[in-house]
Backbone as CSV, one residue per row, in Angstrom:
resi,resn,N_x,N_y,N_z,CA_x,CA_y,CA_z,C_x,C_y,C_z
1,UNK,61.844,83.357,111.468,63.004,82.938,110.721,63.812,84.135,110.230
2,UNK,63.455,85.038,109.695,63.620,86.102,109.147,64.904,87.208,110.545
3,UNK,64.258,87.284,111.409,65.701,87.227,112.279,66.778,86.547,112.570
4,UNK,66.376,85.172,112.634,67.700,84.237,112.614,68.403,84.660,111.646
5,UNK,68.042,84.729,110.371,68.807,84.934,109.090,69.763,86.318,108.781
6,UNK,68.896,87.104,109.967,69.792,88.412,109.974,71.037,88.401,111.324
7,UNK,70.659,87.793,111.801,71.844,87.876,113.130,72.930,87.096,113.037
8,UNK,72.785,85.635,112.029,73.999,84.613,112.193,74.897,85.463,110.598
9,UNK,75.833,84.859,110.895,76.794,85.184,109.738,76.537,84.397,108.259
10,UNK,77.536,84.357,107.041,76.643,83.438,106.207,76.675,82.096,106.169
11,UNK,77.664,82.071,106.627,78.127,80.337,106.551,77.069,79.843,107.537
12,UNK,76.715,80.826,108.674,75.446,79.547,109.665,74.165,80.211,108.696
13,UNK,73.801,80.926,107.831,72.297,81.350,107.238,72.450,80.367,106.441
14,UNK,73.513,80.051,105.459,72.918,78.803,104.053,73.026,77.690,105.149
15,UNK,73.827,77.022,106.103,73.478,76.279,107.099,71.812,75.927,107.298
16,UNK,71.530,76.786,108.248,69.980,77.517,109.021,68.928,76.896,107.664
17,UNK,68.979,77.867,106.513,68.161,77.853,105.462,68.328,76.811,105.134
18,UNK,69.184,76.076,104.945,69.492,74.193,104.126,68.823,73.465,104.839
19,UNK,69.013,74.044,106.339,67.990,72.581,107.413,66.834,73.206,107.362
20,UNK,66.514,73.956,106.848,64.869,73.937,106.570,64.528,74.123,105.107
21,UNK,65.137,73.481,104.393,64.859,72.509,103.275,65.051,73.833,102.046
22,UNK,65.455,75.438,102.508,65.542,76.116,101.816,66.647,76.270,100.620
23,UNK,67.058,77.362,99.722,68.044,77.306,98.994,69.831,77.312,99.435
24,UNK,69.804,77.303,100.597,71.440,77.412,101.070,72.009,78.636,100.280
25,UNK,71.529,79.321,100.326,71.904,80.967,99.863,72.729,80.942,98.319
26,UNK,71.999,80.328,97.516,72.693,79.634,96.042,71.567,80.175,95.603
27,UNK,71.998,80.833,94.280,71.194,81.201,93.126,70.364,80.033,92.371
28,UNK,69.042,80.519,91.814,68.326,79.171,91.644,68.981,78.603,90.728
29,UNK,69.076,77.304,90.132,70.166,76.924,88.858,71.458,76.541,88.877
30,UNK,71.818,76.941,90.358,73.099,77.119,90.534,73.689,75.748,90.401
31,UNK,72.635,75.018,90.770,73.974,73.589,90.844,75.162,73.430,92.099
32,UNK,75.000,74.391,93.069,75.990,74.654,94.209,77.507,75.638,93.745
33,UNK,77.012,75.399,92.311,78.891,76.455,91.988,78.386,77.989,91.857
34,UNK,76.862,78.420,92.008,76.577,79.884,91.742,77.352,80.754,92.746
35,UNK,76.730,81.846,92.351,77.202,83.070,93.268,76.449,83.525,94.711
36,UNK,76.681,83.037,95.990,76.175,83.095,97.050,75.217,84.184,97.261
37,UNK,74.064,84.318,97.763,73.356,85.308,97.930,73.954,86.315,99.603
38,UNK,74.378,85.882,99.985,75.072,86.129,101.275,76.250,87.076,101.038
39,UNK,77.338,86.738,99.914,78.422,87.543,99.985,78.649,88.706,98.647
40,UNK,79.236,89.359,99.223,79.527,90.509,97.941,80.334,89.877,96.592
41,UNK,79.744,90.586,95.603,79.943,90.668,93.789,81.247,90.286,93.736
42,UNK,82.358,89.565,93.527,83.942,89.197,93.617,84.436,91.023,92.988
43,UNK,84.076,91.859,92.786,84.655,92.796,92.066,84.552,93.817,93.535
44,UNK,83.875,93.951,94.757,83.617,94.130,96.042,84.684,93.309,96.609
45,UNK,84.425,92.585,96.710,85.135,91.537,97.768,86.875,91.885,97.273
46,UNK,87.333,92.603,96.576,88.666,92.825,96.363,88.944,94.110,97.436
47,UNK,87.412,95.132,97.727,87.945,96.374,98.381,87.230,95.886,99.803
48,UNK,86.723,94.909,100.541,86.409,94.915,101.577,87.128,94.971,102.819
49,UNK,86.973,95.400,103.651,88.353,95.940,104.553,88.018,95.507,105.712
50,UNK,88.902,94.032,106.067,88.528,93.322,107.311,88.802,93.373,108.365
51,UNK,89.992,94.700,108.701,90.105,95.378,109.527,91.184,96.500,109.716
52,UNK,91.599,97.092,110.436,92.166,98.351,110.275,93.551,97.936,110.234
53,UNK,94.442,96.856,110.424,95.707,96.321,110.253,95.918,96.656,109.244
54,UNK,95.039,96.102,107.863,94.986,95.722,106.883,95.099,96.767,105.695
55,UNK,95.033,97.843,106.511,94.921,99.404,105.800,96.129,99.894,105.708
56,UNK,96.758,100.216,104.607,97.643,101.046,104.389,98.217,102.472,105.032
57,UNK,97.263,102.860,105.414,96.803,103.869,105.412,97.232,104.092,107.149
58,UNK,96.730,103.152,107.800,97.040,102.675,109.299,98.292,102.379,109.325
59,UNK,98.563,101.520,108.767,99.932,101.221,108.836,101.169,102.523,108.522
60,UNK,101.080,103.302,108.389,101.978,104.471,107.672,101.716,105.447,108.776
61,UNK,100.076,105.471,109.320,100.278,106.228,110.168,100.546,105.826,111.697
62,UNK,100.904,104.645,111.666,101.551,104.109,112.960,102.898,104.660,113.033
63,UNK,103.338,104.604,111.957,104.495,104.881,111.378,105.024,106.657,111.832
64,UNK,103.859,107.023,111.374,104.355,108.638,111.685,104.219,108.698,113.118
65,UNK,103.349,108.071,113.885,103.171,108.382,115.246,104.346,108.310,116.222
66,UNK,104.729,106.692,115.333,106.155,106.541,116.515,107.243,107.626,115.782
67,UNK,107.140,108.000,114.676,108.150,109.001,114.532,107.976,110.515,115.200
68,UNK,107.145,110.738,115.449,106.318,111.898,116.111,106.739,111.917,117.538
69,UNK,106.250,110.376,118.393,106.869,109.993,119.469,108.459,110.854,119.457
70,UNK,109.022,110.022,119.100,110.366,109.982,118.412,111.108,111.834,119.166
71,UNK,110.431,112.180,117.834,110.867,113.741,117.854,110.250,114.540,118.678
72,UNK,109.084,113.960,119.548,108.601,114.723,120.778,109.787,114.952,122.027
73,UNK,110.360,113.157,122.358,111.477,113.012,123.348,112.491,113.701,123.431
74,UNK,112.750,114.367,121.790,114.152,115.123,121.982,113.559,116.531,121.674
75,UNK,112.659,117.035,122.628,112.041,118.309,122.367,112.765,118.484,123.742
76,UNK,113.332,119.912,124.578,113.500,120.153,125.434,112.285,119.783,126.768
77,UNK,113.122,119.650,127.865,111.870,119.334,129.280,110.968,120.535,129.569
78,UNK,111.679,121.740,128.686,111.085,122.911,129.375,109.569,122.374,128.749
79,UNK,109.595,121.879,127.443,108.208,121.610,126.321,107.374,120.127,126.851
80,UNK,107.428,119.515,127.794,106.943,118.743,128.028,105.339,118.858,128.474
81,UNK,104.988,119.819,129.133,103.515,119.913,129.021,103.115,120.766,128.349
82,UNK,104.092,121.020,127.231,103.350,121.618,126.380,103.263,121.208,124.677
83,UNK,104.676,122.005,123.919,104.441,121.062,122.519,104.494,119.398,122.657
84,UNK,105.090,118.879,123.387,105.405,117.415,123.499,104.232,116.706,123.882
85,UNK,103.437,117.037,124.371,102.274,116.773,125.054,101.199,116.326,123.698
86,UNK,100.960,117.729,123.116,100.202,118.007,121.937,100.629,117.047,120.923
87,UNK,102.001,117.289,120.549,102.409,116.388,119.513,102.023,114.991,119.491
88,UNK,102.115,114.402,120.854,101.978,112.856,121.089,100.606,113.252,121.263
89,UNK,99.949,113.624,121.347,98.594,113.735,121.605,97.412,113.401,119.832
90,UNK,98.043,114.323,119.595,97.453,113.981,117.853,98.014,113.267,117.048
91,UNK,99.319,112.983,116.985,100.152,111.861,116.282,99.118,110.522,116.595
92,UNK,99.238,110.020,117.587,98.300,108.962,118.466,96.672,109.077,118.085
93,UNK,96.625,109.789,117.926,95.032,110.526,117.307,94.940,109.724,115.946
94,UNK,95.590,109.825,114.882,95.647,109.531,113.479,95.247,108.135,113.043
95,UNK,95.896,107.461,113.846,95.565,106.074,114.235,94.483,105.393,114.470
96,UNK,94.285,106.040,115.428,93.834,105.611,116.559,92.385,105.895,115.911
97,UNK,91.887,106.804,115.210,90.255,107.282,114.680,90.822,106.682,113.460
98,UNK,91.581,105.800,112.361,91.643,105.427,111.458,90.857,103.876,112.090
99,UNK,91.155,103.079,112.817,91.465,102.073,113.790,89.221,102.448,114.603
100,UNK,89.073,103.297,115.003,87.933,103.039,115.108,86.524,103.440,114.534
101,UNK,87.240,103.977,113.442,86.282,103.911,112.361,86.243,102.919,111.230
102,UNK,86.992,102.169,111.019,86.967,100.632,110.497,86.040,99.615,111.281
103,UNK,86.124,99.876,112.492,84.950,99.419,113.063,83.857,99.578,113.069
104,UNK,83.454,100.630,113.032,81.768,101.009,112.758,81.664,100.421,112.096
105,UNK,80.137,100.442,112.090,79.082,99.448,111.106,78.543,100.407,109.741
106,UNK,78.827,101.207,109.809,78.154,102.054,108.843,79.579,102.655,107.832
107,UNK,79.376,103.175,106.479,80.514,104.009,106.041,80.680,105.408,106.257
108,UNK,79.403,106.105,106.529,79.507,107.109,107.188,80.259,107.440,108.463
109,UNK,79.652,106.605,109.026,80.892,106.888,110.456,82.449,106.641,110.909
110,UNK,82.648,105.710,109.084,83.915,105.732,109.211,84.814,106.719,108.215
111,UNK,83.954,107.410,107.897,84.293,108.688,107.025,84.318,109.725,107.933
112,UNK,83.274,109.654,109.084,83.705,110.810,109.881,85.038,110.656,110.930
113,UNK,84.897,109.398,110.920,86.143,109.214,111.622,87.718,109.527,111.126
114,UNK,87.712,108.915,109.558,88.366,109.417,108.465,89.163,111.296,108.163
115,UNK,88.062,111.782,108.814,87.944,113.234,108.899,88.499,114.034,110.030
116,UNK,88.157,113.118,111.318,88.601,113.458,112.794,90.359,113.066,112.268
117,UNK,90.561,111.942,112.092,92.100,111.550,111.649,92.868,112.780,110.949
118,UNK,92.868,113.081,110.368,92.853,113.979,108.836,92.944,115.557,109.556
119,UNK,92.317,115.919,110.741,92.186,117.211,111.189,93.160,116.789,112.537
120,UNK,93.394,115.794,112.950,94.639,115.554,113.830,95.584,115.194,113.004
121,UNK,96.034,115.089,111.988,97.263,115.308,110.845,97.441,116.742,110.450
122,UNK,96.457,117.430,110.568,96.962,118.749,109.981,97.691,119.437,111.142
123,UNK,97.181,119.059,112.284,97.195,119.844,113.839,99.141,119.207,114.154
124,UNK,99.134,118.191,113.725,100.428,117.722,113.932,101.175,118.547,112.898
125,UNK,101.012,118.806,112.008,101.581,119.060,111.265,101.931,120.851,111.438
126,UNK,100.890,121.269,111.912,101.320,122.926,112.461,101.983,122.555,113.633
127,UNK,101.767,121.865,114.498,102.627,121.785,115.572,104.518,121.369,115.249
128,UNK,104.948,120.862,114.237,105.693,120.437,113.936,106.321,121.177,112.972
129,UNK,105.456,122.447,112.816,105.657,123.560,111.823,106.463,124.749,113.166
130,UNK,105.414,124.786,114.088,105.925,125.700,115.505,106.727,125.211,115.759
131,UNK,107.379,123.726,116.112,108.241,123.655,116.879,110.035,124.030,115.598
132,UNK,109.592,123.487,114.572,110.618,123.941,113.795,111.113,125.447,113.775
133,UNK,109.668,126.191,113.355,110.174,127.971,113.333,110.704,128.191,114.941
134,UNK,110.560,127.620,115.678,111.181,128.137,117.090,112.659,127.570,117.335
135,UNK,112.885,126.943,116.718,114.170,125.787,116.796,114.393,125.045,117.814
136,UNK,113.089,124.669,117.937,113.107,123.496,119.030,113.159,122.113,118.008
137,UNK,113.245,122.049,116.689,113.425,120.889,116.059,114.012,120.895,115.176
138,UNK,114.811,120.092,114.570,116.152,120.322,113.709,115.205,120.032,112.123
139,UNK,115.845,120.048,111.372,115.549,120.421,109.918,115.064,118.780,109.589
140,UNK,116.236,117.998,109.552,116.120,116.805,109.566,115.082,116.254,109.896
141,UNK,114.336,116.464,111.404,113.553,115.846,111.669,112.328,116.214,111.028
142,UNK,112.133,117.045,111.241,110.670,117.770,110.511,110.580,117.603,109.207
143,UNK,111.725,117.392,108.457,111.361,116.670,107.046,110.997,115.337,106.768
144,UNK,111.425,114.589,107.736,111.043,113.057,108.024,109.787,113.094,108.617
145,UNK,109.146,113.977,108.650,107.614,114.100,109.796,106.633,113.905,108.669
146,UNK,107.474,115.847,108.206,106.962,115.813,106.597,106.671,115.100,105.745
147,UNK,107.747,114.595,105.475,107.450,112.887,104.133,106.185,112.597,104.741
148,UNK,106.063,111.716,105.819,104.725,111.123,106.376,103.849,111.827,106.374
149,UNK,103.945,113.002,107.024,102.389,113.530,106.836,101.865,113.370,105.105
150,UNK,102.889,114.461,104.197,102.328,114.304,102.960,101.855,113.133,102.246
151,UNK,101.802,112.002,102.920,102.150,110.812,102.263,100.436,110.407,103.161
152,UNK,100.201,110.367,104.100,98.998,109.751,105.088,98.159,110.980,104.557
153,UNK,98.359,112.473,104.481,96.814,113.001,103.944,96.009,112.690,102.724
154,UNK,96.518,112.380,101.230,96.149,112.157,100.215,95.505,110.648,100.356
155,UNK,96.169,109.685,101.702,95.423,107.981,101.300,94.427,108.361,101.958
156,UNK,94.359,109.443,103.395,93.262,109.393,104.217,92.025,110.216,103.937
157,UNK,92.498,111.047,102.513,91.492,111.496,101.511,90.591,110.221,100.192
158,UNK,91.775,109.868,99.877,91.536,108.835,98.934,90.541,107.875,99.978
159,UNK,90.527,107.537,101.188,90.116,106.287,101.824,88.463,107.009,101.559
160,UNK,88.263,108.527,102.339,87.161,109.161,102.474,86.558,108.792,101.151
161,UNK,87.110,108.890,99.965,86.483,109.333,98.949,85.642,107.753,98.193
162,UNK,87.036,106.755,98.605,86.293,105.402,98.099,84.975,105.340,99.147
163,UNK,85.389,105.233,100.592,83.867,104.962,101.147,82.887,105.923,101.111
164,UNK,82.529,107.158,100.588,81.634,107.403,100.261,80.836,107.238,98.963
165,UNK,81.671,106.381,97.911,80.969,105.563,97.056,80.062,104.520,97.173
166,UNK,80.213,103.821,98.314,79.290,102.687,99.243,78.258,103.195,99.837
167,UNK,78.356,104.949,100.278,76.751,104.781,100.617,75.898,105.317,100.179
């Protein structure tokens, strides 16, 4: 039994446990209005993160990517396998390890992932530093890069810092 109970989700365990005459994952006393043994403390369940859409944090840096995109296209052709390459290369990065470290099962691994993100923001961010001191990018743009970056390192610190309170 004791595996069944770990593999189904909760709604089929108080299910499972009810047809075998057990507590339906209700505190003893409960009367059916207690606090489920299955789901997190309601003071949890405000920071649980059901998937990477849902993140701020993702969302902003989608944001910088297509702006990154953006200001890669109007980089000269001579820069195409080179800064343009890079740029879209780690812009896309930020995301993209925000996005599969929400997935892991563990908080560790989505802290390291957290971290991989975070070191492809800085990398964009020197790259976007080179392409400015060379004047391959206008002022304008690189301050609009700017805003975003400064704005995605402090949540993608802040994110690190809440999930390593969880483990």
């Amino acid at each position: 039994m004791s595996v069944l109970v770990l593999v189904l989700g909760a709604r089929a365990r108080r299910s499972a446990l009810g047809a075998l005459g057990m507590n339906c994952g209700r505190t003893r006393g409960s009367g059916g209005g207690g606090t489920s043994l299955f789901t997190h403390p309601p003071s949890m369940e405000k920071t649980r993160i059901r998937g990477h859409r849902e993140l701020d944090v993702w969302q902003l840096a989608v944001e910088l990517a297509t702006c990154a995109y953006e200001i890669a296209g109007r980089l000269p052709a001579s820069e195409r396998s080179g800064l343009v390459t890079q740029i879209r290369r780690c812009a896309a990065s930020i995301p993209a390890n925000i996005a599969e470290g929400s997935g892991r099962l563990y908080p560790k691994e989505f802290i390291r992932h957290i971290s991989v993100a975070r070191g492809s923001l800085m990398e964009l961010d020197a790259h976007l530093e080179v392409a400015l001191r060379t004047s391959l990018l206008s002022a304008s743009d690189h301050a609009a890069a700017q805003a975003l970056i400064d704005r995605v390192g402090p949540m993608l610190t802040n994110l690190a810092k809440a999930l390593s309170h969880r483990t």
